[in-house]
N, C-alpha and C positions, 0 to 999 in steps of 0.2 A: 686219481679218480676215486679211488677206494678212501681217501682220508675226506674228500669232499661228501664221498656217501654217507659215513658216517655220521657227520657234522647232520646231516638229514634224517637220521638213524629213527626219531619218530615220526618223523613223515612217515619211510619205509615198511615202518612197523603195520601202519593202516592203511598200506595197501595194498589189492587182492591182486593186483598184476605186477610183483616186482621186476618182472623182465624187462617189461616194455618202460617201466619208469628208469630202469639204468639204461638200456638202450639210448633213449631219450638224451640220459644224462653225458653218456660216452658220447654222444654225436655232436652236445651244445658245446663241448669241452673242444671236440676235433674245429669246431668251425671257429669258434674263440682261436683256438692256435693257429688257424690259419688263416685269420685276421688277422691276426699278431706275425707272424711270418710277412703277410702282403705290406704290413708297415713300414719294417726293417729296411733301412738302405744298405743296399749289397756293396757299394762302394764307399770307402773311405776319404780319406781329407783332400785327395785331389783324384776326384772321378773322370775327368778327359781322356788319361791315360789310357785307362782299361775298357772305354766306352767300345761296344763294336767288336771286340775281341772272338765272343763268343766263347767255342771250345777252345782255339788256339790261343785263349790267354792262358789255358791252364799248365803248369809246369809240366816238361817232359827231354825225350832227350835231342828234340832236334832244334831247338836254341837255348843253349846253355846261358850267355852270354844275356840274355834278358832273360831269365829265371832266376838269375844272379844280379841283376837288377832288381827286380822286384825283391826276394829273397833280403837286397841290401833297405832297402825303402820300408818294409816290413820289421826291420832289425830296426830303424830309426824312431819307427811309430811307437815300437814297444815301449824303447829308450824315452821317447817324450812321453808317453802315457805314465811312467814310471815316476818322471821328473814331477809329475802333477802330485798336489796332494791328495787323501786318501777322499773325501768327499768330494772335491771335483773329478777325479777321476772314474768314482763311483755314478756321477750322476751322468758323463759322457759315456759311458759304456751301456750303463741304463736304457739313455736314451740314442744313443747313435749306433749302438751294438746291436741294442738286446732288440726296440723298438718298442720300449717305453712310453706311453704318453705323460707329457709333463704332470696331469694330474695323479695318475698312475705310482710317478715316482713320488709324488706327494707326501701320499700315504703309505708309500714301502719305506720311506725314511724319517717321516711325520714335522716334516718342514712347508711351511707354506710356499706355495707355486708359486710368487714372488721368487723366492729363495732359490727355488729351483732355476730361473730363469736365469736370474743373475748368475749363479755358480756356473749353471750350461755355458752364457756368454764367457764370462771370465775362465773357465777350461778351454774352448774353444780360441781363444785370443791367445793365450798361453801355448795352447800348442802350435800353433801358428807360429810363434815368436820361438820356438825354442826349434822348430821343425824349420826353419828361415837362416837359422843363424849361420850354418855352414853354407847355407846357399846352393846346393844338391838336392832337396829333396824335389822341391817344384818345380824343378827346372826339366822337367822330362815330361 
């Protein structure tokens, strides 16, 4: 917030209510990020599993036995996230993690949204293909 004030620093300069101008500024920041929060898909490359769960998908100690499931599904993802190169990687976590919109990452990598689309598909195809190949992961 404070390196965005800055960047504004003669705005701020000439005006006689700095409070209510950062107020302002802290609130459009808070709604911006929870925009960004409401975009983000909570679930990953196979969402059925977990759908419904609620609090009782979250790990603890009265099933072991699927927390070591997931726990193993989670080790795989990493593994194929890994397997990806550094740019498709980069643009799936962008936009599948972080909740990115494709223009977004655009301009954080300064690729044309073309570019972005294709690398999105072809990471996404790839971890499909590499997350497939033991034939465990989507099977649950």
């Amino acid at each position: 917030m404070l390196i965005k004030a800055f960047g504004k620093l003669s705005d701020l300069i000439s005006i006689d209510e700095p409070g209510s101008w950062l107020s302002r500024m802290m609130y459009n920041l808070f709604i911006d990020e929870r925009r960004r929060f409401a975009r983000r898909r909570l679930h990953t490359v196979h969402e059925g599993e977990m759908a419904g769960d609620g609090l009782a998908g979250l790990p603890g100690p009265d099933d072991p036995v699927r927390d070591q499931v997931r726990f193993e599904r989670m080790r795989k993802l990493e593994s194929a996230l890994s397997a990806l190169s550094d740019e498709h990687r980069t643009i799936v976590l962008l936009h599948d993690t972080e909740g990115y919109k494709l223009t977004e990452i655009q301009d954080l990598m300064g690729i044309p949204v073309g570019t972005v689309k294709s690398r999105l598909h072809r990471a996404r195809a790839r971890l499909r293909e590499i997350l497939s190949a033991d034939g465990t992961f989507f099977s649950h």
